[in-house]
TORFI-479962 format. One record per residue (C-alpha): residue number from 1; x, y, z. Coordinates in pm, whole numbers, plus 50000, padded with zeros to 5 digits. Layout:
! TORFI-479962
+-----+-------+-------+-------+
|   n |  east | north |    up |
+-----+-------+-------+-------+
| NUM |     X |     Y |     Z |
...
+-----+-------+-------+-------+
***
This chain:
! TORFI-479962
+-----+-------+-------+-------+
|   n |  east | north |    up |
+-----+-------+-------+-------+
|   1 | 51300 | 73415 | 50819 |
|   2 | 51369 | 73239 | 50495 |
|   3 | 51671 | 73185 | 50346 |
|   4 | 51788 | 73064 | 50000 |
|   5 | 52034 | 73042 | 49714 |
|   6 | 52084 | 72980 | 49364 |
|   7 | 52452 | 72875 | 49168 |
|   8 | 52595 | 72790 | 48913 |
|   9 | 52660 | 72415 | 49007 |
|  10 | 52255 | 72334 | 49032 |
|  11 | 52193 | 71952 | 49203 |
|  12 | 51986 | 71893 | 49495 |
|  13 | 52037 | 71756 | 49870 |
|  14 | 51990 | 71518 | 50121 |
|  15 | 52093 | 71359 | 50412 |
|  16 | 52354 | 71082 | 50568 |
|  17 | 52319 | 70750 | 50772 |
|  18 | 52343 | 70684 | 51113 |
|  19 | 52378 | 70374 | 51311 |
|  20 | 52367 | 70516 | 51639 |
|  21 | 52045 | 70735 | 51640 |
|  22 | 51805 | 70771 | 51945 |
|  23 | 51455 | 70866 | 51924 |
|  24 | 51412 | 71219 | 52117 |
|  25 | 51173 | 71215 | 52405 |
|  26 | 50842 | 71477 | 52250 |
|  27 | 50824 | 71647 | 52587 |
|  28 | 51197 | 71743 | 52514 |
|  29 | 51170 | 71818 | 52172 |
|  30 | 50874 | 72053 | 52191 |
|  31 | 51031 | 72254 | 52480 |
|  32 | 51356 | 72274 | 52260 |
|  33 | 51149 | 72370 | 51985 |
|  34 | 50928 | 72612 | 52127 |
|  35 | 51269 | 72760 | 52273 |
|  36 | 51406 | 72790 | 51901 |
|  37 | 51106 | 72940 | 51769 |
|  38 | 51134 | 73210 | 52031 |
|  39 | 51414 | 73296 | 51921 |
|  40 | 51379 | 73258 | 51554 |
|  41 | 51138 | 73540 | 51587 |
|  42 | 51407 | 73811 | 51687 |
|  43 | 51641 | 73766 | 51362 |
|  44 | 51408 | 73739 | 51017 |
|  45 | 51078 | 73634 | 50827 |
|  46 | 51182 | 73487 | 50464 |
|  47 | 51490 | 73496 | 50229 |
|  48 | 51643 | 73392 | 49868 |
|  49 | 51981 | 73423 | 49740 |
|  50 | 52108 | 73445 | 49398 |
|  51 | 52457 | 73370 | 49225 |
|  52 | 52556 | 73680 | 49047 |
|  53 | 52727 | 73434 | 48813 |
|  54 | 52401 | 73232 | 48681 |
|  55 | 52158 | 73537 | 48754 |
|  56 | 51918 | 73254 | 48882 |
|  57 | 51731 | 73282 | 49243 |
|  58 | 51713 | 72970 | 49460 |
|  59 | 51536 | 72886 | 49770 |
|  60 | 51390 | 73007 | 50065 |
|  61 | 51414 | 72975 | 50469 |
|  62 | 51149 | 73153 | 50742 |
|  63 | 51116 | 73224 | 51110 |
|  64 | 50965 | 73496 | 51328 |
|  65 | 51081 | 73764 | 51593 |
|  66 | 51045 | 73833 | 51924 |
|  67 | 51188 | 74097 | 52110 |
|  68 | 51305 | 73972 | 52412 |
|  69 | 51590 | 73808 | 52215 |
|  70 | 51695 | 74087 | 52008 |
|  71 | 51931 | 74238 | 52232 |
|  72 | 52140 | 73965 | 52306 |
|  73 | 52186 | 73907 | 51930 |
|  74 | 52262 | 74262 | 51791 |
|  75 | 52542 | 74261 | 52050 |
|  76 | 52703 | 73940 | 51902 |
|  77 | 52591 | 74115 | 51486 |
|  78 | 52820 | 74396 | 51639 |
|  79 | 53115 | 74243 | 51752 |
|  80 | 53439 | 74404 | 51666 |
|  81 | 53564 | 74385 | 51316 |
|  82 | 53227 | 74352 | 51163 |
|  83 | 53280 | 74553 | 50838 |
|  84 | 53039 | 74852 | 50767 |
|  85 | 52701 | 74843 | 50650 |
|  86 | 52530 | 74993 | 50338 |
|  87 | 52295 | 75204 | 50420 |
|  88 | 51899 | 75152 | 50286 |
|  89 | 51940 | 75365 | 49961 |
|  90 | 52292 | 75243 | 49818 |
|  91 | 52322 | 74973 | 49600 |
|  92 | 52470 | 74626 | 49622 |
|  93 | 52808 | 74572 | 49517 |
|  94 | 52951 | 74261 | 49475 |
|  95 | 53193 | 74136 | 49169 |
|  96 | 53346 | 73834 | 49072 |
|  97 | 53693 | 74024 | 49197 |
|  98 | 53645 | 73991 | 49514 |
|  99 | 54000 | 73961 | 49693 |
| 100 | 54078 | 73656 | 49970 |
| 101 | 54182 | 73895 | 50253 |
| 102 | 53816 | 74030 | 50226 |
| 103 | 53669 | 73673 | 50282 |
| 104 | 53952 | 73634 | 50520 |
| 105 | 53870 | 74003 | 50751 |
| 106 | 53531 | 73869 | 50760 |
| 107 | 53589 | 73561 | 50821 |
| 108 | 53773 | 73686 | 51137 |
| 109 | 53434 | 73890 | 51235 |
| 110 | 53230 | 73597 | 51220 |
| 111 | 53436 | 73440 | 51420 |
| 112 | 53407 | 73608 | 51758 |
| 113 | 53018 | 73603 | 51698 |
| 114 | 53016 | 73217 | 51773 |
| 115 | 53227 | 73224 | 52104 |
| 116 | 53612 | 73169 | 51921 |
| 117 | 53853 | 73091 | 51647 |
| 118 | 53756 | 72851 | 51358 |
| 119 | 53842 | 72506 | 51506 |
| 120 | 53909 | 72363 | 51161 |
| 121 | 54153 | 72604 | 51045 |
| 122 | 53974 | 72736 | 50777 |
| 123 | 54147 | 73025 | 50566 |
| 124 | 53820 | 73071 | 50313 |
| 125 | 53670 | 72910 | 50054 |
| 126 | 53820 | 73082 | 49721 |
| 127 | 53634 | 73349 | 49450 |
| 128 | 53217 | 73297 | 49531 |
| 129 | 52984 | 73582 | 49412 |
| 130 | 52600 | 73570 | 49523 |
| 131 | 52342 | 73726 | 49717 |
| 132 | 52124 | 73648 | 50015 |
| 133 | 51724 | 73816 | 50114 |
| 134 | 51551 | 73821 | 50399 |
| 135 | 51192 | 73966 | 50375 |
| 136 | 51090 | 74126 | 50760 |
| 137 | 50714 | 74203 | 50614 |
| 138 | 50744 | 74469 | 50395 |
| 139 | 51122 | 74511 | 50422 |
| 140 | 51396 | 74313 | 50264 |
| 141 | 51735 | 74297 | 50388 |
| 142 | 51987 | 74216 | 50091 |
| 143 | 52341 | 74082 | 50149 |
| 144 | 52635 | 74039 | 49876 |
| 145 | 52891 | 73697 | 49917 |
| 146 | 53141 | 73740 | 49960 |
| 147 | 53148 | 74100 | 49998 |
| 148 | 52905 | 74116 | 50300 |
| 149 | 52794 | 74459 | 50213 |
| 150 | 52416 | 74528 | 50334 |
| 151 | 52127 | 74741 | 50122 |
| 152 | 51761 | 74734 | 50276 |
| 153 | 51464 | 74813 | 50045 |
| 154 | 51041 | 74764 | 50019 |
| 155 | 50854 | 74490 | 49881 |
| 156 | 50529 | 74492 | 49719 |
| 157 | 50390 | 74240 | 49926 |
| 158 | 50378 | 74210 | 50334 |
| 159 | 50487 | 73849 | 50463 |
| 160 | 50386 | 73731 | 50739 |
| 161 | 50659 | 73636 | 50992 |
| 162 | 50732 | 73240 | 50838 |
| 163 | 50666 | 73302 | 50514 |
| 164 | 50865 | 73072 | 50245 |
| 165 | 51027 | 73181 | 49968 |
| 166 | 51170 | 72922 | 49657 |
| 167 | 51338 | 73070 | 49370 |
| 168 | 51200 | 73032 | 48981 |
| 169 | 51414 | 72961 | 48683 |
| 170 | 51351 | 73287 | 48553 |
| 171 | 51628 | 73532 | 48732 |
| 172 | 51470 | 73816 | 48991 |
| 173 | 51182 | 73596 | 49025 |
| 174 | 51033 | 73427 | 49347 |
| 175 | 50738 | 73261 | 49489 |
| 176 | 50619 | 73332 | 49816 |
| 177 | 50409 | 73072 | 50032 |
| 178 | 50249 | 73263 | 50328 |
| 179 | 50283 | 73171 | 50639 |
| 180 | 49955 | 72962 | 50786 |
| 181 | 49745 | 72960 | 50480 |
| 182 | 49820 | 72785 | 50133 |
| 183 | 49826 | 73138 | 49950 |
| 184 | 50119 | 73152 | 49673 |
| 185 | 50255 | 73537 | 49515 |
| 186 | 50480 | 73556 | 49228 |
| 187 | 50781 | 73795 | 49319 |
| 188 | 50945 | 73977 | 49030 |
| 189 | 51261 | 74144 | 49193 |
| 190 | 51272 | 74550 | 49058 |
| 191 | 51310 | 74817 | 48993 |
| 192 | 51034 | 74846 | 49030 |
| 193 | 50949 | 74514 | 49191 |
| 194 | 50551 | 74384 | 49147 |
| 195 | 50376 | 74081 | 49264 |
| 196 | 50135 | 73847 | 49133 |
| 197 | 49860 | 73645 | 49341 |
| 198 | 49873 | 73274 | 49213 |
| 199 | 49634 | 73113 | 49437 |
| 200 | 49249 | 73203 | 49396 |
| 201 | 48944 | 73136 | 49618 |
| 202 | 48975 | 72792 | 49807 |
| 203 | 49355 | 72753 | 49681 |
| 204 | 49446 | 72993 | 49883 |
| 205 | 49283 | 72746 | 50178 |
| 206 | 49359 | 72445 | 50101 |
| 207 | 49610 | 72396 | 50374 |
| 208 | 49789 | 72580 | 50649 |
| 209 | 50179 | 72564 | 50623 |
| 210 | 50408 | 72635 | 50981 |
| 211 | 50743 | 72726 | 51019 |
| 212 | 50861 | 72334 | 50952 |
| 213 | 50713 | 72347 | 50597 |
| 214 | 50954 | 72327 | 50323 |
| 215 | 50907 | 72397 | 50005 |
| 216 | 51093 | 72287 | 49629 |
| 217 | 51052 | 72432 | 49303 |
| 218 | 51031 | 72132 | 49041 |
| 219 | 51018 | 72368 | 48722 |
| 220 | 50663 | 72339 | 48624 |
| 221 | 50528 | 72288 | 48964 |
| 222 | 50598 | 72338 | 49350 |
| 223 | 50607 | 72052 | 49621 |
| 224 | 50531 | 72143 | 49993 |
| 225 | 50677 | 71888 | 50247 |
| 226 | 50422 | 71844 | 50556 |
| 227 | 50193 | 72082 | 50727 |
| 228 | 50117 | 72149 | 51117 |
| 229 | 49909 | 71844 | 51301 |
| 230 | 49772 | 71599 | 51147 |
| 231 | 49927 | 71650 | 50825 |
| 232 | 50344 | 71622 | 50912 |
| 233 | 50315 | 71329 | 50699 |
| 234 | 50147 | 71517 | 50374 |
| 235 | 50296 | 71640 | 50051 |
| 236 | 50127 | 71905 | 49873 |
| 237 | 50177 | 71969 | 49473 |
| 238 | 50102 | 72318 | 49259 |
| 239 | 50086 | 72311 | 48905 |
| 240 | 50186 | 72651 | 48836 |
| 241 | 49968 | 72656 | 48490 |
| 242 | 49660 | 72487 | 48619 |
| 243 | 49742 | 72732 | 48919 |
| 244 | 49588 | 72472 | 49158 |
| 245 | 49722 | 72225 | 49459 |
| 246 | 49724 | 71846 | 49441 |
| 247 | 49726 | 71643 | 49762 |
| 248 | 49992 | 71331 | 49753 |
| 249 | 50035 | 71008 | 49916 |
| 250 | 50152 | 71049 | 50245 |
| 251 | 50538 | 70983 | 50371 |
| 252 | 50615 | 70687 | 50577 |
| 253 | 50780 | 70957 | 50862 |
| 254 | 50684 | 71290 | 50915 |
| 255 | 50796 | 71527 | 50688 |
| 256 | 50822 | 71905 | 50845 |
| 257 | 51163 | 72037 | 50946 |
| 258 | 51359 | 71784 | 50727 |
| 259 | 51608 | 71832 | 50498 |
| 260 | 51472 | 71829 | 50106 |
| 261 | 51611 | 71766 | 49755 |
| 262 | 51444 | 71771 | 49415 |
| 263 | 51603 | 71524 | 49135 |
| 264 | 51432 | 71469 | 48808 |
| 265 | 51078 | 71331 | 48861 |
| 266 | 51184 | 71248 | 49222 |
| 267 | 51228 | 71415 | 49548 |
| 268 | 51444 | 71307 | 49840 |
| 269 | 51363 | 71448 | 50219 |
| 270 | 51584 | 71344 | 50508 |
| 271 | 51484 | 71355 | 50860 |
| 272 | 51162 | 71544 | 51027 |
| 273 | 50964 | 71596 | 51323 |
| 274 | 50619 | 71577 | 51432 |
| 275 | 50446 | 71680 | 51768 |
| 276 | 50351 | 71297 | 51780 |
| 277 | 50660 | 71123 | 51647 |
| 278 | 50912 | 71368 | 51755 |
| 279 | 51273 | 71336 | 51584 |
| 280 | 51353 | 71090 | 51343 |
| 281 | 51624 | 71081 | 51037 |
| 282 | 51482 | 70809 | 50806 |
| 283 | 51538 | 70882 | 50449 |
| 284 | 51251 | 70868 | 50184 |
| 285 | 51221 | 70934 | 49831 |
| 286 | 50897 | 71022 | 49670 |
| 287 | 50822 | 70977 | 49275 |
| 288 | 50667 | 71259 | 49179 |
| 289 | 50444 | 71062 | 48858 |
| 290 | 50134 | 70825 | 48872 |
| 291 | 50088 | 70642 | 49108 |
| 292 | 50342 | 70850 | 49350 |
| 293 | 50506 | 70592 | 49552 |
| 294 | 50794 | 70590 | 49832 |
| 295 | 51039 | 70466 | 49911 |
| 296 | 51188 | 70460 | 50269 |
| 297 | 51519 | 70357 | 50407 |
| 298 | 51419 | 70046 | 50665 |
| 299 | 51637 | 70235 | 50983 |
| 300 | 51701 | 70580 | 51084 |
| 301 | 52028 | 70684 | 50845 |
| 302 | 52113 | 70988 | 51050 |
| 303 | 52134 | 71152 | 51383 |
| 304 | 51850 | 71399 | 51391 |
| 305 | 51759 | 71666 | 51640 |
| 306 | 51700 | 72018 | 51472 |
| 307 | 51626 | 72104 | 51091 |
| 308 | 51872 | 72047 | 50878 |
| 309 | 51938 | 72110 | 50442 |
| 310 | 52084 | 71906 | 50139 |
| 311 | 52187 | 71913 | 49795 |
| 312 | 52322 | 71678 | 49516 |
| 313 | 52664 | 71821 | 49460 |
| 314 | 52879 | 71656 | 49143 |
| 315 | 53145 | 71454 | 49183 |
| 316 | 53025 | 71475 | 49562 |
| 317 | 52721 | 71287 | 49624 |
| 318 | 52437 | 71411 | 49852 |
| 319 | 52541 | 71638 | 50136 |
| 320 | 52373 | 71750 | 50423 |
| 321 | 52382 | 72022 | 50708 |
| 322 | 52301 | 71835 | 51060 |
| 323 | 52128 | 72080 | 51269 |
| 324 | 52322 | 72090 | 51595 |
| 325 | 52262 | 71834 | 51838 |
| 326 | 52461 | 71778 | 52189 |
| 327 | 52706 | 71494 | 52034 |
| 328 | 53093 | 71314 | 52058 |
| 329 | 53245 | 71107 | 51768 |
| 330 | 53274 | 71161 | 51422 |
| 331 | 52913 | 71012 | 51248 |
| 332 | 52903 | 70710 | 51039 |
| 333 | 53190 | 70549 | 51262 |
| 334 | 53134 | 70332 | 51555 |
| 335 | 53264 | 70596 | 51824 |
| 336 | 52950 | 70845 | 51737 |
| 337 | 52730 | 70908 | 52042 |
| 338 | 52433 | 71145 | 52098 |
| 339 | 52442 | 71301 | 52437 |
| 340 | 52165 | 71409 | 52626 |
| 341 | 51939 | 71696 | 52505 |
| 342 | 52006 | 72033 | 52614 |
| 343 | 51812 | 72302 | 52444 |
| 344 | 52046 | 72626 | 52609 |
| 345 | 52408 | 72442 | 52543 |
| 346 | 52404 | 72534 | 52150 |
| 347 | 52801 | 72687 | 52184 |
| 348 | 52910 | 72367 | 52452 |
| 349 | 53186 | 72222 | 52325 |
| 350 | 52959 | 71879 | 52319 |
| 351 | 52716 | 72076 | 52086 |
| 352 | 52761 | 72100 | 51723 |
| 353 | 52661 | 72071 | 51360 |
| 354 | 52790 | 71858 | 51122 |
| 355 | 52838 | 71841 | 50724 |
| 356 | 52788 | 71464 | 50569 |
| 357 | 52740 | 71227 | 50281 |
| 358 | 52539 | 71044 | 50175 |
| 359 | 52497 | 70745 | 49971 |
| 360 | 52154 | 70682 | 49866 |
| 361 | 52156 | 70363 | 49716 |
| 362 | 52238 | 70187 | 50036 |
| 363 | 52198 | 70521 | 50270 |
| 364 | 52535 | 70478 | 50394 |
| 365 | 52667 | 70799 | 50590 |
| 366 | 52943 | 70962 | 50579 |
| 367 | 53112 | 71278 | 50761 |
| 368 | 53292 | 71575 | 50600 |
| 369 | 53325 | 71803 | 50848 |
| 370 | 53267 | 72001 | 51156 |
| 371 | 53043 | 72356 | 51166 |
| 372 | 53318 | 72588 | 51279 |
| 373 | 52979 | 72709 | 51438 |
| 374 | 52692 | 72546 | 51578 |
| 375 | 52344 | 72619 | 51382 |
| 376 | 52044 | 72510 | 51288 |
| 377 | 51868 | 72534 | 50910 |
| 378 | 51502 | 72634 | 50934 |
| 379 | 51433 | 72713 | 50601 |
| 380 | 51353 | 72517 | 50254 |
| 381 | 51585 | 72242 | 50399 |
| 382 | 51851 | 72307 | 50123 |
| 383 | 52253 | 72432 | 50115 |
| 384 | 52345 | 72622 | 49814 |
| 385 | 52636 | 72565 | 49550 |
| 386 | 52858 | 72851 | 49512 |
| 387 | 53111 | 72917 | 49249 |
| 388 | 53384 | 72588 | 49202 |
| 389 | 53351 | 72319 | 49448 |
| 390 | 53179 | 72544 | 49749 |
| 391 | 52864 | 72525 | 49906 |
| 392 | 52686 | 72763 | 50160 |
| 393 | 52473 | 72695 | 50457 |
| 394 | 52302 | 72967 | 50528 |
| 395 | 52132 | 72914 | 50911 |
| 396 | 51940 | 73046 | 51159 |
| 397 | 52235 | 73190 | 51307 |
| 398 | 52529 | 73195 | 51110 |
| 399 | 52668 | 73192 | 50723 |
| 400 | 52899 | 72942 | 50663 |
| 401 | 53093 | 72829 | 50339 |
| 402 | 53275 | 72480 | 50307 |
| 403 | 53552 | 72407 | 50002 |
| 404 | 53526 | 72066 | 49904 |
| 405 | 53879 | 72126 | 49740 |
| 406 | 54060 | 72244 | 50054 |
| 407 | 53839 | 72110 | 50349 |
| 408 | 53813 | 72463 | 50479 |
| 409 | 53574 | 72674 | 50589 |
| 410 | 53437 | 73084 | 50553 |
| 411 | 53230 | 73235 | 50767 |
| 412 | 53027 | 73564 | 50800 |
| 413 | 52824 | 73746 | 51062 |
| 414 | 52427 | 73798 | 50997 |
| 415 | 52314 | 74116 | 50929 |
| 416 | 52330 | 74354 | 51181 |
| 417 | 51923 | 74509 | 51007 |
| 418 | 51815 | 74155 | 51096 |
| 419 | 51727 | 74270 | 51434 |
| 420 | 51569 | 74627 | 51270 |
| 421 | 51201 | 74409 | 51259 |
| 422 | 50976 | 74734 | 51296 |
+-----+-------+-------+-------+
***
């Protein structure tokens, strides 16, 4: 399942500060996580949006599919007042016209699939245009923002399930970064769509990427943040010319799972996870020029428990999704508590995610606001800019829009073709 997103506003993301932050016990973590992944499996393999506006792709976001889950969550895609479908042979519509009662009727939709009514009020985010893919092997499953109409159509390539997917600065145009191997395609978006294999002989072996792997595109090059084992620590560079991979200095913390921002000739990634370390949410930056050195905030600066995504917005600062965690308080404040893990209580009222700020120069933390619905970001460990002061966090279970202007939020349901993995 991979997720990303492109707009006009282009920045990058990170994370907030936390004083309150407890290491999470690894026995706890990896049942939580092996729980996750389970489910991850049911919905989708790897995705990319694009801002109709720009014409420019963004990132992606991966996970697998099982079946036992699928039931349970094409009951909660099909809850009532979830506005028809496409079907696989029409095209996508979505225009800059869109009206506000259309965000608003599917706003409503969304709703019901995470247990209730918004609980910050929200009454949308204003006029966004973009589009969302997942890739289920073959297959990709398309959706139009704010419209939330559906098209399904065939890929040149087959993914495996976890697959990344990071979005060029040439529009219609994606690399892929299969799942357990270091092999890179170039995706050119159709009709007709074609793909091109970047990584020959031993590049395509240099390294095996998991489901925690994220993955930035720098312009000339591509950065991949940690790999399974032994190497949650360890960057990995492409020059897309030389079409070969560069291993870098390795992070003070782990690095899989976190939340990941490219600036300049510098990358930020908040938070991670290893099978050894567990949890932490210590930010680090990494200069990406001779002689690649980091730089790590000296405490953890946020509450971490389950992948989160960033992004530089202007006039903003960095902001971050929280993955949900079992919580009470608002973060950054003194009243902020972590409760104690429980991997099934995701829709508790003590469960939630959280949107924050935060100030790198002395990785102060800050929080904007409350997920109207609890979720967790498994994907290239980025939120999305859309249109004027909006950005999109596209999760493992929901699609949720914040306005910066208003404080508000917009919500829709996943695709119902999610669960169509076959």
């Amino acid at each position: 399942q991979a997720a990303a997103m492109s707009a006009q506003d282009v920045g990058e993301g990170t994370t907030k500060q936390q004083s309150l932050f407890e290491e999470n016990n690894i026995a706890d973590h990896e049942s939580d996580w092996q729980r996750d992944n389970r489910i991850h499996e049911s919905v989708y393999t790897t995705a990319a949006q694009i801002t109709l506006n720009s014409n420019a792709l963004h990132n992606g976001h991966n996970g697998h599919n099982v079946q036992n889950s699928t039931q349970s969550r094409t009951r909660r895609w099909k809850a009532k007042g979830t506005p028809p479908h496409l079907s696989a042979h029409e095209s996508l519509q979505v225009e800059g016209a869109q009206t506000h009662e259309a965000n608003q009727d599917l706003g409503h939709a969304a709703a019901s699939s995470c247990g209730g009514p918004d609980p910050s009020g929200a009454r949308g985010c204003g006029p966004m245009a973009g589009r969302i893919l997942w890739t289920l092997g073959r297959r990709a499953v398309e959706m139009g923002l704010p419209s939330g109409h559906v098209r399904c159509f065939d890929l040149p390539v087959d993914l495996r399930p976890g697959s990344r997917a990071v979005a060029t600065s040439t529009p219609n145009q994606l690399i892929l970064l299969e799942n357990g191997s270091s092999r890179l395609w170039r995706l050119h978006l159709g009709p007709p769509s074609s793909v091109d294999l970047l990584t020959l002989g031993k590049e395509a072996a240099q390294f095996r990427t998991s489901l925690g792997s994220r993955m930035a595109f720098l312009g000339s090059s591509l950065l991949i943040t940690g790999t399974p084992g032994p190497g949650a620590h360890t960057p990995w560079l492409f020059d897309l010319e030389a079409q070969s991979w560069r291993r870098l200095p390795d992070a003070p913390h782990p690095i899989l799972s976190s939340a990941v921002t490219a600036s300049g000739d510098s990358i930020t990634i908040v938070g991670g996870w290893s099978k050894r370390r567990g949890c932490h949410g210590h930010a680090q930056t990494l200069h990406l020029r001779q002689p690649f050195r980091w730089r790590a905030s000296p405490t953890n600066v946020v509450p971490w428990r389950r992948p989160g995504a960033g992004r530089m917005i202007p006039q903003v600062g960095l902001v971050l999704a929280l993955g949900w965690m079992e919580c009470s308080g608002v973060i950054g404040t003194g009243d902020f508590r972590l409760l104690r893990r429980n991997g099934s209580a995701q829709g508790a009222t003590n469960s939630s995610s959280r949107l924050c700020v935060l100030d790198g120069l002395n990785w102060g933390v800050a929080e904007l606001s409350r997920f109207p619905c609890s979720d967790s970001f498994e994907h290239n460990g980025e939120i999305y800019p859309m249109g004027e002061g909006n950005v999109v966090c596209i999760g493992r279970d929901h699609i949720q829009a914040f306005s910066f202007a208003t404080s508000t939020w917009q919500r829709w349901p996943l695709p119902k073709q999610l669960a169509q993995d076959g």
